[in-house]
N, CA, C and O atoms as a Tripos MOL2 file, in Angstrom:
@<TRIPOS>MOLECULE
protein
  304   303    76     0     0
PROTEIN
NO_CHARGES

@<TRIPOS>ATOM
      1 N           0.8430   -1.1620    0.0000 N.3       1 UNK1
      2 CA          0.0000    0.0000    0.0000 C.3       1 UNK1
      3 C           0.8910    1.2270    0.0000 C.2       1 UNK1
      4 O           1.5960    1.2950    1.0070 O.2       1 UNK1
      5 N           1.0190    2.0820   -0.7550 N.am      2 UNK2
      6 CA          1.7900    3.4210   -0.9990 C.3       2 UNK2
      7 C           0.1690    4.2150    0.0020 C.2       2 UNK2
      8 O          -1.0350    4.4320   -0.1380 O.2       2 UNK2
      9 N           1.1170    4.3430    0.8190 N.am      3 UNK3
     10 CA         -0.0620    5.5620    1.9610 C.3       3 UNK3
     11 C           0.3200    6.9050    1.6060 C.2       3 UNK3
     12 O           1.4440    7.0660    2.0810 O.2       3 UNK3
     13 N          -0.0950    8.0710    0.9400 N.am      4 UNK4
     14 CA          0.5270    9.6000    1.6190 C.3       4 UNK4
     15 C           0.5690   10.1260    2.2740 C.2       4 UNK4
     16 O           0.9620   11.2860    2.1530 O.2       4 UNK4
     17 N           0.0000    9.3450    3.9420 N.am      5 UNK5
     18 CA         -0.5400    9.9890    5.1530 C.3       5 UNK5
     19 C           0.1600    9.4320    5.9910 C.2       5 UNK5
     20 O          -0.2160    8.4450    6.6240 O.2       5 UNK5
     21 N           1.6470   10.1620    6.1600 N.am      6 UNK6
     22 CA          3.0050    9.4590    6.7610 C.3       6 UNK6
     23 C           2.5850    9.1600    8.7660 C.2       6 UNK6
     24 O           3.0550    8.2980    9.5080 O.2       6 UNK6
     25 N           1.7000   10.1110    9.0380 N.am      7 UNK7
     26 CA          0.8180    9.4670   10.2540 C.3       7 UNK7
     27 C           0.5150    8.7630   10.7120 C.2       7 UNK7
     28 O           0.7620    8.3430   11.8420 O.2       7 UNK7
     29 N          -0.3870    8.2970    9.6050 N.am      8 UNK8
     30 CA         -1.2280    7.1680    9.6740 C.3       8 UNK8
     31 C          -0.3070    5.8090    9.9870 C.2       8 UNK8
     32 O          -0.2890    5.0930   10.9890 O.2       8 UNK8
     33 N           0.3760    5.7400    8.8660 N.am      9 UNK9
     34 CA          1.7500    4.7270    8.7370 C.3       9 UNK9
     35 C           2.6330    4.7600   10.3910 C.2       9 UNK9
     36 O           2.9150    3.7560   11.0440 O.2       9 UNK9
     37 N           2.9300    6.1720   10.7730 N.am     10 UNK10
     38 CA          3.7700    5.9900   12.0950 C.3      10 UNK10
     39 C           2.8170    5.7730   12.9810 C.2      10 UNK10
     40 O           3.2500    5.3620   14.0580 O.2      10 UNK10
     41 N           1.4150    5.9330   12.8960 N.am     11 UNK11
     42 CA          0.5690    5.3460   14.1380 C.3      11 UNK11
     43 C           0.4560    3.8930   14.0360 C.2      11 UNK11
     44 O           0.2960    3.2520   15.0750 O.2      11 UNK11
     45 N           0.5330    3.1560   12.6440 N.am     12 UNK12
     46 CA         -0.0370    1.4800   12.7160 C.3      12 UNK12
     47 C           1.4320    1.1660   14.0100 C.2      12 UNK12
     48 O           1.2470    0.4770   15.0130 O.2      12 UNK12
     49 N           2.9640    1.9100   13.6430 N.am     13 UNK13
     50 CA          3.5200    1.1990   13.7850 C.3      13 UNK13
     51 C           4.2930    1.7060   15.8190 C.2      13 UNK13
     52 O           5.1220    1.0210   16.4180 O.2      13 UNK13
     53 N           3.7470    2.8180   16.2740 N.am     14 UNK14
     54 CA          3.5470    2.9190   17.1990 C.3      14 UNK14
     55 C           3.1500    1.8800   18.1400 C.2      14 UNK14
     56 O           3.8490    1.3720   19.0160 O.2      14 UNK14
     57 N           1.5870    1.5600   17.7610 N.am     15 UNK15
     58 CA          0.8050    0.5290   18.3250 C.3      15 UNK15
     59 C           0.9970   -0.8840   18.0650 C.2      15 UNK15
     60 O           0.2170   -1.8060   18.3030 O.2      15 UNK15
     61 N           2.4490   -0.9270   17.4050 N.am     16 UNK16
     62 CA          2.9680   -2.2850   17.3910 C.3      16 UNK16
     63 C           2.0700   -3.4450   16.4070 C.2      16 UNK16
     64 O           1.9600   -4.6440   16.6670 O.2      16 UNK16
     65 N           1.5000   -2.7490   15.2670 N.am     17 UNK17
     66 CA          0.4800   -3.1390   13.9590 C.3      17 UNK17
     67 C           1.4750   -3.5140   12.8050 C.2      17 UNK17
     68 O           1.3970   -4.5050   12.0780 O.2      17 UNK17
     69 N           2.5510   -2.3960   12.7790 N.am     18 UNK18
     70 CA          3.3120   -2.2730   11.3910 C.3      18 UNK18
     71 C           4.8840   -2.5640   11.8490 C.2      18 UNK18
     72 O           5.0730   -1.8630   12.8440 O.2      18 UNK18
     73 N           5.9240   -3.2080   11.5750 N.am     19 UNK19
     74 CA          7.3000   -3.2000   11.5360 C.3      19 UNK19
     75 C           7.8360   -2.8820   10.5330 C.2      19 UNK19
     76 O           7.3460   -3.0710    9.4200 O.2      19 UNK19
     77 N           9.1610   -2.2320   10.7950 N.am     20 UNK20
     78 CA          9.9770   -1.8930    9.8760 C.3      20 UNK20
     79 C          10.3360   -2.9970    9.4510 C.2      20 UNK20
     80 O          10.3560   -3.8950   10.2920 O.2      20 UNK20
     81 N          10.7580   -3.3580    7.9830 N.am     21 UNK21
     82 CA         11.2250   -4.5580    7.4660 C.3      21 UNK21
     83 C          12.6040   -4.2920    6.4090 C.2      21 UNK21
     84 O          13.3910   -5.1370    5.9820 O.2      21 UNK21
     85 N          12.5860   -3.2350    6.2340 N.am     22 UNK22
     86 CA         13.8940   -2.7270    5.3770 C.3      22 UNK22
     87 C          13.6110   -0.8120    5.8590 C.2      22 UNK22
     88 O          12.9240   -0.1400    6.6290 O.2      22 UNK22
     89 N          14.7480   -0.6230    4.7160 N.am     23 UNK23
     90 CA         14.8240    0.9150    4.5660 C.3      23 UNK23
     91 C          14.9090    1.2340    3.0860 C.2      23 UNK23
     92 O          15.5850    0.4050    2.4760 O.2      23 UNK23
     93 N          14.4630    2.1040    2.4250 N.am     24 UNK24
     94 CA         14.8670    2.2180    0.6260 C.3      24 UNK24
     95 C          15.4330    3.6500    0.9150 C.2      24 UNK24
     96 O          14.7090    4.6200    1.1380 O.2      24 UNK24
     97 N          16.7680    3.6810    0.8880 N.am     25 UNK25
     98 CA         18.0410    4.6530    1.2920 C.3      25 UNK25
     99 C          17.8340    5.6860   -0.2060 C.2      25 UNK25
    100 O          18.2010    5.3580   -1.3340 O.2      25 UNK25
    101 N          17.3290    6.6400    0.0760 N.am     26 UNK26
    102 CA         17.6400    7.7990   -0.6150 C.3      26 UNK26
    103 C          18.3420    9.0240   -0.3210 C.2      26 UNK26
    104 O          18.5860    9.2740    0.8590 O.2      26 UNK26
    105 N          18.8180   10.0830   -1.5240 N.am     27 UNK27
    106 CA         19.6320   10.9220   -1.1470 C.3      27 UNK27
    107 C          18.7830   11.7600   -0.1460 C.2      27 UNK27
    108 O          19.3250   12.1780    0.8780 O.2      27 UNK27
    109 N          17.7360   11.9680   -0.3520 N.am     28 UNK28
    110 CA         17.0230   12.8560    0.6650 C.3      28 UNK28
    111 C          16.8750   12.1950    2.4760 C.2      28 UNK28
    112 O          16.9840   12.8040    3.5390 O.2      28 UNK28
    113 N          16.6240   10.9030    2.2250 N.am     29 UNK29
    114 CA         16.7090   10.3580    3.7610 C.3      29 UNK29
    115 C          16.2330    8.6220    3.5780 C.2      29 UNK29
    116 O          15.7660    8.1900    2.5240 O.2      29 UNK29
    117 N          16.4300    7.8760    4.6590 N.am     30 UNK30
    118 CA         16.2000    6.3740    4.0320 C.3      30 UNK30
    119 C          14.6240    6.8370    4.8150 C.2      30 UNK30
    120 O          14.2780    7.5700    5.7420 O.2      30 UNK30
    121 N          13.8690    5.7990    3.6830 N.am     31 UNK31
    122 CA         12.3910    5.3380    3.8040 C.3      31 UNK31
    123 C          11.7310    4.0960    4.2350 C.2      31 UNK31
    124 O          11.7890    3.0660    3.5650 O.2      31 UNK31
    125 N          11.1000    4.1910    5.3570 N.am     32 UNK32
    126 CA         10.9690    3.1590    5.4300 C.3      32 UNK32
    127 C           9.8130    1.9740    4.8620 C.2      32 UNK32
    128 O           8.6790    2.2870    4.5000 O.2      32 UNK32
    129 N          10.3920    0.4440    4.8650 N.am     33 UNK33
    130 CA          9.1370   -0.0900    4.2480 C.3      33 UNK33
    131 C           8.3920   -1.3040    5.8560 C.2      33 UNK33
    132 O           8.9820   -1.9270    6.7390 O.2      33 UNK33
    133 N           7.3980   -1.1850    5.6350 N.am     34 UNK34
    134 CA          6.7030   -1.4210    6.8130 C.3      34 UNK34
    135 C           5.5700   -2.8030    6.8320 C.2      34 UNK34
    136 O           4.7800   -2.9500    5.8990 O.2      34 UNK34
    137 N           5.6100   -3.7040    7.9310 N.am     35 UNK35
    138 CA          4.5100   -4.6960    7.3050 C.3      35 UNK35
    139 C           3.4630   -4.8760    8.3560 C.2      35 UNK35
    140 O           3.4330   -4.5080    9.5300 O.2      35 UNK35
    141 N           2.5120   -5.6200    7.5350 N.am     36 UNK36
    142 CA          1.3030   -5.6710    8.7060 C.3      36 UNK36
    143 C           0.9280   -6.8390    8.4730 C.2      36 UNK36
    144 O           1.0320   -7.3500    7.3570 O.2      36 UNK36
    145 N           0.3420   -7.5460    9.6950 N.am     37 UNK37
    146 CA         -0.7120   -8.8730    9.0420 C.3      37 UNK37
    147 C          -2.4240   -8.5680    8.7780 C.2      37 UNK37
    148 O          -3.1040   -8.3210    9.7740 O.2      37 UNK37
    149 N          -2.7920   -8.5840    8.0140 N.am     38 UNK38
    150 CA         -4.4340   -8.0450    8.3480 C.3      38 UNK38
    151 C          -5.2170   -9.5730    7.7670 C.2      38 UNK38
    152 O          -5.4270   -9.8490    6.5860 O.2      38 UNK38
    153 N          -5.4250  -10.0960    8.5060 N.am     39 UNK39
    154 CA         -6.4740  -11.0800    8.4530 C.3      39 UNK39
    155 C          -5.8920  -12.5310    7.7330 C.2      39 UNK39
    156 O          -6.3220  -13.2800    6.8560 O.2      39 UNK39
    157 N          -4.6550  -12.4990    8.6120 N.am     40 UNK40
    158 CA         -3.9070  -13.5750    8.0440 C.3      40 UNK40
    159 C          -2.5800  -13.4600    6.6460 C.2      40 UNK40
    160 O          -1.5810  -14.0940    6.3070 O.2      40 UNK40
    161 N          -3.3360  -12.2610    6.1910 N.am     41 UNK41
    162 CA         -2.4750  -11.8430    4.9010 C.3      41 UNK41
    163 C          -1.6310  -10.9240    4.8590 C.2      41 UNK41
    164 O          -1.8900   -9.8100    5.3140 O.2      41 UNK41
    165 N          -0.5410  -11.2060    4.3390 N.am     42 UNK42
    166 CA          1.0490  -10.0400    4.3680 C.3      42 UNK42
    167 C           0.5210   -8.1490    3.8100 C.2      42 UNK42
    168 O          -0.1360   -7.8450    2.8150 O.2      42 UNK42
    169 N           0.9660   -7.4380    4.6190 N.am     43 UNK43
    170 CA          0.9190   -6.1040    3.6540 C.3      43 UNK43
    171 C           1.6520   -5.1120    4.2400 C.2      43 UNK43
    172 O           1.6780   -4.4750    5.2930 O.2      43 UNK43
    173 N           2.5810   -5.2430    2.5980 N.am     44 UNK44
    174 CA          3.4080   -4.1360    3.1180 C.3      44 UNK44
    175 C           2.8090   -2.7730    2.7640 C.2      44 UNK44
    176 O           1.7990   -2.7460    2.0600 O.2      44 UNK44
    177 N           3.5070   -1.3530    3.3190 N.am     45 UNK45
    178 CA          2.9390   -0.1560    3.2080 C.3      45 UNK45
    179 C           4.6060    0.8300    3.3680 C.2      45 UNK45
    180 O           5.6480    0.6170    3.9890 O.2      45 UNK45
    181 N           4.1570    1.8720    2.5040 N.am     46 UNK46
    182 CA          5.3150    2.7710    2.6890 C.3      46 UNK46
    183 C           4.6710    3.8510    1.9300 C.2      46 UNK46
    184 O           3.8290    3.7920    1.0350 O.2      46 UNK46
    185 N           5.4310    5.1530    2.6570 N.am     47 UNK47
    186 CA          5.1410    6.2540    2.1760 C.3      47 UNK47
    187 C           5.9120    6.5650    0.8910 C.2      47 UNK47
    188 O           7.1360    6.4750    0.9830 O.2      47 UNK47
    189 N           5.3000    6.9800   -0.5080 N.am     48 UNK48
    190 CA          5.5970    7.1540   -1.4910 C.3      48 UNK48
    191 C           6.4310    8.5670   -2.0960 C.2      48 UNK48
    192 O           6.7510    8.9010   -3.2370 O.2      48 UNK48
    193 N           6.5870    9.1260   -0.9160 N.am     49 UNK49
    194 CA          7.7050   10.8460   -1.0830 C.3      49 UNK49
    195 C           6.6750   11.4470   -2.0220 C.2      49 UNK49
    196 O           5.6240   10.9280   -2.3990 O.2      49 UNK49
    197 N           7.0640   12.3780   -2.2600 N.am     50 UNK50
    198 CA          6.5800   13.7730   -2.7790 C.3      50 UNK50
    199 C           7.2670   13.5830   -4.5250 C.2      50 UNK50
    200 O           8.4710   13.5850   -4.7790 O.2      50 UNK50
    201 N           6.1240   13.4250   -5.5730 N.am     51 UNK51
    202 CA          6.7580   13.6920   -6.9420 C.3      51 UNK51
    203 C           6.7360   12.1320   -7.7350 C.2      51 UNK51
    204 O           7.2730   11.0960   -7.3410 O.2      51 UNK51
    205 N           5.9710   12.3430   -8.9070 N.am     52 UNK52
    206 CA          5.4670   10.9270   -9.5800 C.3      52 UNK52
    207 C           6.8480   10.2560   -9.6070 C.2      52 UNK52
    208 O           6.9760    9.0910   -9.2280 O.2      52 UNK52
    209 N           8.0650   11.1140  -10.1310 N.am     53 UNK53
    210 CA          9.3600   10.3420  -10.8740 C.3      53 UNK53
    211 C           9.5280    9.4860   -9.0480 C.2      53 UNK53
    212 O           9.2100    8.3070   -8.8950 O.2      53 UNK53
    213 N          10.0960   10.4160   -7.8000 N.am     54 UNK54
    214 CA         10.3290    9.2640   -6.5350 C.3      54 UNK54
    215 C           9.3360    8.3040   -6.1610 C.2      54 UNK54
    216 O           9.7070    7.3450   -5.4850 O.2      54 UNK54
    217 N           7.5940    8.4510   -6.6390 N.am     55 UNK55
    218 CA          7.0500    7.0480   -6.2520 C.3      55 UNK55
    219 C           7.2100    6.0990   -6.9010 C.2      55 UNK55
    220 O           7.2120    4.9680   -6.4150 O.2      55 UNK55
    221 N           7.4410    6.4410   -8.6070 N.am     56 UNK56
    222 CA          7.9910    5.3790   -9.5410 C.3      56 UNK56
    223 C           8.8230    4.8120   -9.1280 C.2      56 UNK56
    224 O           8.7060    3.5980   -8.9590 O.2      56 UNK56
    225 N          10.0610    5.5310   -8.7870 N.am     57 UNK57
    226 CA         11.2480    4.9840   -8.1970 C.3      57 UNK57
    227 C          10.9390    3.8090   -7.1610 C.2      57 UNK57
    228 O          11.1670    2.6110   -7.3320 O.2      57 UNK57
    229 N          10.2970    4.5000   -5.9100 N.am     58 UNK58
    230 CA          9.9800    2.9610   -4.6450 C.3      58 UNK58
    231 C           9.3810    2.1170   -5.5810 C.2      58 UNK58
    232 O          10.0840    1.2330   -6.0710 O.2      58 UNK58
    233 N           8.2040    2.2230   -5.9220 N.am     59 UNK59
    234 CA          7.5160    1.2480   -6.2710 C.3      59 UNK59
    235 C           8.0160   -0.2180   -6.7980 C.2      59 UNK59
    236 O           7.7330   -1.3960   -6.5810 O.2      59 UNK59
    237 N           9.0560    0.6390   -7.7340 N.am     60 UNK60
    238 CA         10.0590   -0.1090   -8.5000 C.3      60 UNK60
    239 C          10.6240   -0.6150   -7.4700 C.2      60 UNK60
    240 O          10.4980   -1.8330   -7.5900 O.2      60 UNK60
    241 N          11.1130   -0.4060   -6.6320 N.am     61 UNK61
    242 CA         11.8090   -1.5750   -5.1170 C.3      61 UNK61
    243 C          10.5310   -2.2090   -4.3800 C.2      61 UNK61
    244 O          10.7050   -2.9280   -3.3960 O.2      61 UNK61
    245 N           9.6970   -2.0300   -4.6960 N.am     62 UNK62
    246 CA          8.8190   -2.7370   -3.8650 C.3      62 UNK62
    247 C           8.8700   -4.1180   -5.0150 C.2      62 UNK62
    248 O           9.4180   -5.2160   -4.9220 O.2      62 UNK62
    249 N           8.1250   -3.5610   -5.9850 N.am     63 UNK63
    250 CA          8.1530   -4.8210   -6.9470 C.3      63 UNK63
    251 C           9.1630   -5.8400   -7.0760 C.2      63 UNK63
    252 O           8.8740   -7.0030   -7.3560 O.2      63 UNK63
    253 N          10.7220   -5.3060   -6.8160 N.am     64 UNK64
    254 CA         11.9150   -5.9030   -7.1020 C.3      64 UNK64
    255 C          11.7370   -6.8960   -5.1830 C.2      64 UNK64
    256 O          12.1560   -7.9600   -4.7280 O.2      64 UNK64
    257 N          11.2240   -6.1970   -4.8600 N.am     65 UNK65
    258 CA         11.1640   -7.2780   -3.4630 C.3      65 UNK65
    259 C          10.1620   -8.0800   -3.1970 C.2      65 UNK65
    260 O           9.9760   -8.4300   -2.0310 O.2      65 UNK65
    261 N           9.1230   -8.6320   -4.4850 N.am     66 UNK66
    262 CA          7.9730   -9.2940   -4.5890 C.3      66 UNK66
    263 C           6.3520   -8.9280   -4.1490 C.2      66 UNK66
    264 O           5.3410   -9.6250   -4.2420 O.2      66 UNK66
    265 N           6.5180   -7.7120   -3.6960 N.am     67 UNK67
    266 CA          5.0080   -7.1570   -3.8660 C.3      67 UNK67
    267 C           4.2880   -7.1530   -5.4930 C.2      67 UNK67
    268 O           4.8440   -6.6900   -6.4890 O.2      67 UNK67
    269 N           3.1780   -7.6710   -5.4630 N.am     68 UNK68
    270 CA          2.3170   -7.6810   -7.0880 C.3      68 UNK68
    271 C           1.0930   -6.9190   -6.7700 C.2      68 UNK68
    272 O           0.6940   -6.5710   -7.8820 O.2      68 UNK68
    273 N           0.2840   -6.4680   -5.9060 N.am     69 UNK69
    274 CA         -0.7720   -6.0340   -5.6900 C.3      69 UNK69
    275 C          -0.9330   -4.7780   -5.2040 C.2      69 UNK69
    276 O          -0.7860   -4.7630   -3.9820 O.2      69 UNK69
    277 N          -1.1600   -3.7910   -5.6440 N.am     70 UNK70
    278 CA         -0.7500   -1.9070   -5.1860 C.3      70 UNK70
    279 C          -2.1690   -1.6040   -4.4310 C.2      70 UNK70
    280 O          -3.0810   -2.3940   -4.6760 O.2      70 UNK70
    281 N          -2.3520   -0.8340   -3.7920 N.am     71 UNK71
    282 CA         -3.6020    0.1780   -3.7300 C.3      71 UNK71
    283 C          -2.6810    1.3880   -3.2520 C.2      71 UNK71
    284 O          -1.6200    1.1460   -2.6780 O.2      71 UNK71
    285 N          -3.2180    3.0570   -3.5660 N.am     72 UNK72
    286 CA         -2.5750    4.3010   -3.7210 C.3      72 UNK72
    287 C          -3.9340    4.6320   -2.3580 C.2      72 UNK72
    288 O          -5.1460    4.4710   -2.5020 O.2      72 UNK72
    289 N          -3.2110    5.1120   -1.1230 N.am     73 UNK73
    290 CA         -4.3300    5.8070   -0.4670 C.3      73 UNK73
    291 C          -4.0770    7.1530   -0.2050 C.2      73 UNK73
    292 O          -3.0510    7.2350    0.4700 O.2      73 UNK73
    293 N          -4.6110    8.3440   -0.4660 N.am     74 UNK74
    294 CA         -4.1690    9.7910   -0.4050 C.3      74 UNK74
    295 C          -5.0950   10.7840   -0.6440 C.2      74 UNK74
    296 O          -6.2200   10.3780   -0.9330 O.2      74 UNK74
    297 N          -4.9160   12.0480   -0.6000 N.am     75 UNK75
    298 CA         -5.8420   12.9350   -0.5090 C.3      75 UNK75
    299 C          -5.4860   13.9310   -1.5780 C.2      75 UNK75
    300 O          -4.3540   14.0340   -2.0510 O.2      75 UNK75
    301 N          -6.9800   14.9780   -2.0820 N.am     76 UNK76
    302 CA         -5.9060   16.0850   -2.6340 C.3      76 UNK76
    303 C          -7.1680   17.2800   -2.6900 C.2      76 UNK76
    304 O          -6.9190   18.4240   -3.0690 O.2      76 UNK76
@<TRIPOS>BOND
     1     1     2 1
     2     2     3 1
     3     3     4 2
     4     3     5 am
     5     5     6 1
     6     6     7 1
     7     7     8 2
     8     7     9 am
     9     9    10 1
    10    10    11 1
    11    11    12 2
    12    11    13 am
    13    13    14 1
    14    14    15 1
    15    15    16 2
    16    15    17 am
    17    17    18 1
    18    18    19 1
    19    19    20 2
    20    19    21 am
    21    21    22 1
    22    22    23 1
    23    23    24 2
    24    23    25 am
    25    25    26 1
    26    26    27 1
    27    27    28 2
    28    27    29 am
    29    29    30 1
    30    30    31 1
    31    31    32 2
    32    31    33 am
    33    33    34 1
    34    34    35 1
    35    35    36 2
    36    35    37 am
    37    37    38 1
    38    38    39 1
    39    39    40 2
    40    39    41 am
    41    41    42 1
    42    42    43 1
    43    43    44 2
    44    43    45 am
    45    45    46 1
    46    46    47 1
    47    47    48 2
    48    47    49 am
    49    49    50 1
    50    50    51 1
    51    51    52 2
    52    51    53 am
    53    53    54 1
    54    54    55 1
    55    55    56 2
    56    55    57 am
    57    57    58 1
    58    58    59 1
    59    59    60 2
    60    59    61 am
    61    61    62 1
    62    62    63 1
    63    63    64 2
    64    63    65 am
    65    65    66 1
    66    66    67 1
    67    67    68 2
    68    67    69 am
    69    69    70 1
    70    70    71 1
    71    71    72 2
    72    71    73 am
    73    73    74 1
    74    74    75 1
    75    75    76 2
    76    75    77 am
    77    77    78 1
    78    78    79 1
    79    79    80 2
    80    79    81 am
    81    81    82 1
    82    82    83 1
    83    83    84 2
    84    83    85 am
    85    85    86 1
    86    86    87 1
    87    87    88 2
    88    87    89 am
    89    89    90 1
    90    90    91 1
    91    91    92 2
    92    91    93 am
    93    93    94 1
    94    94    95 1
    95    95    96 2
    96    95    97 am
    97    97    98 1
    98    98    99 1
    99    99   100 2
   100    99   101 am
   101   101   102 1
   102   102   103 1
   103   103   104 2
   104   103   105 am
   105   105   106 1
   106   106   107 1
   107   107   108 2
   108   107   109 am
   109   109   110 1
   110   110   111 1
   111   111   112 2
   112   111   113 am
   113   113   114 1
   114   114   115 1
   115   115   116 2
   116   115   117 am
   117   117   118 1
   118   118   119 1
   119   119   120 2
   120   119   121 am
   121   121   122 1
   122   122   123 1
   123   123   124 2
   124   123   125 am
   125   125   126 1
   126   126   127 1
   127   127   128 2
   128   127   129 am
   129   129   130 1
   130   130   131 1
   131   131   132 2
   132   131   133 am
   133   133   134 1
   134   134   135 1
   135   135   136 2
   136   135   137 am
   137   137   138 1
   138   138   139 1
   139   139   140 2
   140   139   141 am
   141   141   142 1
   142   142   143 1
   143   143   144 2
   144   143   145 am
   145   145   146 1
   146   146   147 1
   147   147   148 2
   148   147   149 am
   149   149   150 1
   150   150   151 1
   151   151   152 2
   152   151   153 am
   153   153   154 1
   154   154   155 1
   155   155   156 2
   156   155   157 am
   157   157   158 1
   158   158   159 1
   159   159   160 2
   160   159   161 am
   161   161   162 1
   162   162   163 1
   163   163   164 2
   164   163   165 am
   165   165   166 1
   166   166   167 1
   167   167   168 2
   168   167   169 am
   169   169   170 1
   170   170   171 1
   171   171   172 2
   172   171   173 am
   173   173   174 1
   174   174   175 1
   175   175   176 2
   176   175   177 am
   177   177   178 1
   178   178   179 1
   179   179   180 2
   180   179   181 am
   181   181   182 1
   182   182   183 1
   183   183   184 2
   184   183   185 am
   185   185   186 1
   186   186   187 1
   187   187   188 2
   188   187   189 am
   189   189   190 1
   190   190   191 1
   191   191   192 2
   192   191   193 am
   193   193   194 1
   194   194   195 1
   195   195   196 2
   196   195   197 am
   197   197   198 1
   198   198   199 1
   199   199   200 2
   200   199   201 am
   201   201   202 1
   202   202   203 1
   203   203   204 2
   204   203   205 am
   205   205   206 1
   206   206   207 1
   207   207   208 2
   208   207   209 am
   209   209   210 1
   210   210   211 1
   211   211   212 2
   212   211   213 am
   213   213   214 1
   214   214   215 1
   215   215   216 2
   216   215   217 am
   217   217   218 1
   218   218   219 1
   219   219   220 2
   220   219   221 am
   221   221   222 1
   222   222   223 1
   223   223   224 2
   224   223   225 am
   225   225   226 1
   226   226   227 1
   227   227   228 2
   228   227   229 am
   229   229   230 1
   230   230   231 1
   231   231   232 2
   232   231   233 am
   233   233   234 1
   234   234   235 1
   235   235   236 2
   236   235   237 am
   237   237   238 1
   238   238   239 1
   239   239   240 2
   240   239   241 am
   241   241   242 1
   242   242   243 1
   243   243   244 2
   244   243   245 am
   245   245   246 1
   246   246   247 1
   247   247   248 2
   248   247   249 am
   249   249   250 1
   250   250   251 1
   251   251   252 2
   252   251   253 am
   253   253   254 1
   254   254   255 1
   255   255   256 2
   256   255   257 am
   257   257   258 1
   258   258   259 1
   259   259   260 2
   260   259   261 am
   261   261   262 1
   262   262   263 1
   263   263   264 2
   264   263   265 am
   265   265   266 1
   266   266   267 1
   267   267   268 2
   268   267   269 am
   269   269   270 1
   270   270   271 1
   271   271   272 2
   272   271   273 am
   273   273   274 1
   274   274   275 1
   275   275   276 2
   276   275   277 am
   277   277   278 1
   278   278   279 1
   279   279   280 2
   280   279   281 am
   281   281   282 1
   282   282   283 1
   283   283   284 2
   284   283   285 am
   285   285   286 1
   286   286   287 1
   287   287   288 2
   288   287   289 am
   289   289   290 1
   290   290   291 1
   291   291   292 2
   292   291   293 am
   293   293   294 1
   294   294   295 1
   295   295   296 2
   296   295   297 am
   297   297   298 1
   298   298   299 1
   299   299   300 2
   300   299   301 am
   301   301   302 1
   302   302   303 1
   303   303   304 2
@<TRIPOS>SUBSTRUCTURE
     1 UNK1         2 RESIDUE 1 A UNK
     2 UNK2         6 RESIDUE 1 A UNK
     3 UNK3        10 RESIDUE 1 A UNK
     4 UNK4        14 RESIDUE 1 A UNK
     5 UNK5        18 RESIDUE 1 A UNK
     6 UNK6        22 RESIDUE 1 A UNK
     7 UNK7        26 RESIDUE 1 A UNK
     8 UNK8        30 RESIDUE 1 A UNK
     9 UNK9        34 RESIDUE 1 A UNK
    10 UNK10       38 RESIDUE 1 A UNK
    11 UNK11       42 RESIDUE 1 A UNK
    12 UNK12       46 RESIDUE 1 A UNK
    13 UNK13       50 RESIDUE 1 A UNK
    14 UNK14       54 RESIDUE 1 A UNK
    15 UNK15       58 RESIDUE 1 A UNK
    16 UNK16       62 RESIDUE 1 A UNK
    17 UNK17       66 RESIDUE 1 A UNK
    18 UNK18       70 RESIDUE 1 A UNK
    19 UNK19       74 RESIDUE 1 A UNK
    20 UNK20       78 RESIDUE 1 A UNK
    21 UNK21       82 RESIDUE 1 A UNK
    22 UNK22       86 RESIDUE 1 A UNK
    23 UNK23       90 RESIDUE 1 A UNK
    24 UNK24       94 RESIDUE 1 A UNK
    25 UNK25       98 RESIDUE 1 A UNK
    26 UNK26      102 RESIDUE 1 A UNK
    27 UNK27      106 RESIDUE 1 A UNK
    28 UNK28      110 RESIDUE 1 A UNK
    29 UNK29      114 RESIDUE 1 A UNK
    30 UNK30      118 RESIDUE 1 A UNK
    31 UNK31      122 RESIDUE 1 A UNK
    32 UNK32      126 RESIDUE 1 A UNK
    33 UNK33      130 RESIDUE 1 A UNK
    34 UNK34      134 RESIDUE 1 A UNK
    35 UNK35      138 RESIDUE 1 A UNK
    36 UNK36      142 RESIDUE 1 A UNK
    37 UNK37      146 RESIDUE 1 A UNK
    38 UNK38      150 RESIDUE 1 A UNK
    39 UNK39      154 RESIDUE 1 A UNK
    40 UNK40      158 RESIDUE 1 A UNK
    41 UNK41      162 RESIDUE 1 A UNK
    42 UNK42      166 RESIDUE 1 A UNK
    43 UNK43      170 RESIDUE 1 A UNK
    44 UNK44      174 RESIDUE 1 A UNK
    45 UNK45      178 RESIDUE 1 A UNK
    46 UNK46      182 RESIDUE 1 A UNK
    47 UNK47      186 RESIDUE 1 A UNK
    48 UNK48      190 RESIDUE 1 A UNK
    49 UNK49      194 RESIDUE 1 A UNK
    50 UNK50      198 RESIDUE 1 A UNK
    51 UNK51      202 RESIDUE 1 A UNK
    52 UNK52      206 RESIDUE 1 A UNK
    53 UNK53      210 RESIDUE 1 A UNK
    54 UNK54      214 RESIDUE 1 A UNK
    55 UNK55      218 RESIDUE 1 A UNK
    56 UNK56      222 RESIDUE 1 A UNK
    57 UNK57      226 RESIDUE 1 A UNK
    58 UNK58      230 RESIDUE 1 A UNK
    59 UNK59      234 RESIDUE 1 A UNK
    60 UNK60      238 RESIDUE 1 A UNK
    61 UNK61      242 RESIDUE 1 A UNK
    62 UNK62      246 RESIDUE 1 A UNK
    63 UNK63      250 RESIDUE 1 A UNK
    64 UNK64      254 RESIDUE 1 A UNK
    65 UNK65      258 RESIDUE 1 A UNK
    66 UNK66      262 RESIDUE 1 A UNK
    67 UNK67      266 RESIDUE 1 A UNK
    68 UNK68      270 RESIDUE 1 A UNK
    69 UNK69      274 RESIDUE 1 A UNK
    70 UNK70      278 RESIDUE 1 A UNK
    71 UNK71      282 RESIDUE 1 A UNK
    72 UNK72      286 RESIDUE 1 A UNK
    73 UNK73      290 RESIDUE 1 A UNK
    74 UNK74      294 RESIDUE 1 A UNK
    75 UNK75      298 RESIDUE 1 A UNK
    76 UNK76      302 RESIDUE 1 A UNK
């Protein structure tokens, strides 16, 4: 799940919902990628930065680390 609501993401993982499972190290700062179990089933989530070209970019590491299934949650 690419979240844009970097909150939301640090509250699952506050309450001990979400773990860090890597970092995707950029020049601006490393990002983290985060997992959850929801109803038996794996899901990872990470915040997608600011700007189509850097979410292309993660995404592209998400995929390269076996995620196949996206949903985009965000506001505008």
């Amino acid at each position: 799940m690419l979240c844009f609501f970097r909150e939301v993401i640090e509250k699952f993982a506050q309450v001990g919902q979400a773990k860090v499972i890597a970092h995707q190290r950029w020049e601006d700062m490393a990002r983290p990628l985060y997992e959850m179990e929801i109803e038996g089933e794996r899901l990872a989530e990470f915040h997608p930065g600011v700007g189509a070209s850097l979410a292309a970019a993660l995404l592209e590491e998400i995929i390269a680390r076996g995620c196949r299934k996206f949903v985009a949650c965000g506001g505008a």
